[in-house]
C-alpha positions as CSV (number, residue, x, y, z in Angstrom):
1,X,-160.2,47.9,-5.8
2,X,-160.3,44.0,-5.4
3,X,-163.4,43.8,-8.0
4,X,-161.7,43.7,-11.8
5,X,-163.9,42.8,-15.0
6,X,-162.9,43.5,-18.5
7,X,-165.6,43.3,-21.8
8,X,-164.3,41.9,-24.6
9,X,-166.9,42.5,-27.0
10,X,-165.0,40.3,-30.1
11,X,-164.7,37.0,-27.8
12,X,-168.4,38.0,-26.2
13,X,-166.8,37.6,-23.0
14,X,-167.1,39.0,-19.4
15,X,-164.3,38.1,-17.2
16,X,-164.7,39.5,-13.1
17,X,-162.0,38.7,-10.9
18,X,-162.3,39.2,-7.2
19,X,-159.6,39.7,-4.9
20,X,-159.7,40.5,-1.9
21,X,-162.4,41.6,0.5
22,X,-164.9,42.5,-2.0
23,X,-167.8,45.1,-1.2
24,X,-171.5,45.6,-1.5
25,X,-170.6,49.2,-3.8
26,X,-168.1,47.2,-5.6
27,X,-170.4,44.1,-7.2
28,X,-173.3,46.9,-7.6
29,X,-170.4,48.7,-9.8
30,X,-170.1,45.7,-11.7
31,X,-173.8,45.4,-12.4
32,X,-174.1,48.8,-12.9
33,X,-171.5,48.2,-15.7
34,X,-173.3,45.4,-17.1
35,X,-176.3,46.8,-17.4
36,X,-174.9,49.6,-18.9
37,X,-173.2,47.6,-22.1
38,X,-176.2,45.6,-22.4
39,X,-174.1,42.8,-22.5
40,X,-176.1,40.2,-20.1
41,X,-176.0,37.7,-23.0
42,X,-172.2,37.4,-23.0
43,X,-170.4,34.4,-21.5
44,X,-169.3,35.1,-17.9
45,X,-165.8,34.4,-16.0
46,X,-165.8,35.0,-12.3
47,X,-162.3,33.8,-11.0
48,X,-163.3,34.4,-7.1
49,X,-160.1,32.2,-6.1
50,X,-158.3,35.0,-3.6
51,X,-161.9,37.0,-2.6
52,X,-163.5,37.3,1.0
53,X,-166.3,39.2,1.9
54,X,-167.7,40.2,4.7
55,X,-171.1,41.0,3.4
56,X,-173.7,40.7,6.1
57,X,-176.1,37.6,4.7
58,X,-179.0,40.6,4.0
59,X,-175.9,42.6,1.8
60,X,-175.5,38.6,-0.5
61,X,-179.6,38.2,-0.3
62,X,-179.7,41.7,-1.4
63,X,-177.7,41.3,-4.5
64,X,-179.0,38.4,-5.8
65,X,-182.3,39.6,-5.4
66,X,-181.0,42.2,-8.1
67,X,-179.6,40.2,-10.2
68,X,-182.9,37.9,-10.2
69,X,-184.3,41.1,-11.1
70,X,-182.4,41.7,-14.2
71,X,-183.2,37.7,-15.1
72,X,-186.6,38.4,-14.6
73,X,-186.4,41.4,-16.8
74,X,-186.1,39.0,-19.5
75,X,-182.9,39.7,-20.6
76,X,-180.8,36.7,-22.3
77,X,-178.0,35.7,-19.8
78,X,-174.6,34.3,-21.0
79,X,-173.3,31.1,-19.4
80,X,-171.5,31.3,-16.1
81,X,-168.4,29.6,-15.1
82,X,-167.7,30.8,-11.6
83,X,-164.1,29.9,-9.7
84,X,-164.4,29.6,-5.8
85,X,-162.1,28.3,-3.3
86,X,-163.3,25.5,-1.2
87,X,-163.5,27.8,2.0
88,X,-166.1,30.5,-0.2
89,X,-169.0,27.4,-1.7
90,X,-171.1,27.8,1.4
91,X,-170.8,31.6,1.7
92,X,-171.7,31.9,-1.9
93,X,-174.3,29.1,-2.0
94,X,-177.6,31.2,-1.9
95,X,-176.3,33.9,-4.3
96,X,-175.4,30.9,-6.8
97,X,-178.7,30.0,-6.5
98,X,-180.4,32.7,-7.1
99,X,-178.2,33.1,-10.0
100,X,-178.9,28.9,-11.3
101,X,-182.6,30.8,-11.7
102,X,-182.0,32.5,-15.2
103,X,-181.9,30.1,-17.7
104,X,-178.1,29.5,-19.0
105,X,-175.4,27.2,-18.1
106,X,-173.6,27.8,-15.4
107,X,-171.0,25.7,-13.3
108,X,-168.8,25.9,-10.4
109,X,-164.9,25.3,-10.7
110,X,-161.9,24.8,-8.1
111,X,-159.0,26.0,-10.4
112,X,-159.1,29.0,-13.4
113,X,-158.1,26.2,-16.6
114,X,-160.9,24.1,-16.6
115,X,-163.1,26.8,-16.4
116,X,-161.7,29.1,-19.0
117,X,-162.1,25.9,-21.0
118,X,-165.5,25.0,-20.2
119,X,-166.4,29.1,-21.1
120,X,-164.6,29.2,-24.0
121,X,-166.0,25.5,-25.1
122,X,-169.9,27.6,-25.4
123,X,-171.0,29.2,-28.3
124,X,-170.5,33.0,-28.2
125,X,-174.7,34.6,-28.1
């Protein structure tokens, strides 16, 4: 399955790595699991650096509209640090944004280190 995450419940950390070509099913797993821990409020580390997708634009629209959903649930969201190859920005560009709506920190990397140490620089909610 090219979709990985772990929970670490002691660092209050969600890392999601995608490799790759990444499905629909697979990210509505991941949410699924999520929602399912209840732990929306922990930090987030999506290392995308070896994913693809070929997700129809309506399949990408379609899951951020979820996870708008869950924002607008009013559930506390962690902070984001997502890792995308150059090749992936514009791809992922309207799903980011959708995902800039909840109210959290959130940035976009090029390489794994400085984002584990932007993550792991936030305070643990």
């Amino acid at each position: 399955m090219p979709l990985h995450w772990e929970i670490d419940p002691h660092l209050r950390l969600v890392t999601l790595v995608a490799e790759g070509d990444v499905t629909r099913s697979e990210v509505e797993s991941y949410l699924d699991a999520v929602n399912q821990a209840g732990v929306h409020g922990y930090r987030k580390l999506f290392d995308a650096r070896h994913a693809v997708t070929r997700m129809a634009p309506g399949e990408l629209l379609a899951l951020g509209v979820r996870m708008r959903a869950t924002h607008a649930e009013g559930h506390a969201m962690g902070a984001l640090a997502a890792v995308l190859p150059g090749t992936h920005v514009e791809m992922m560009d309207r799903v980011l944004g959708m995902l800039a709506a909840a109210e959290r920190p959130m940035r976009v990397f090029r390489q794994i280190g400085p984002a584990r140490k932007w993550i792991g620089s936030l305070p643990a909610t």
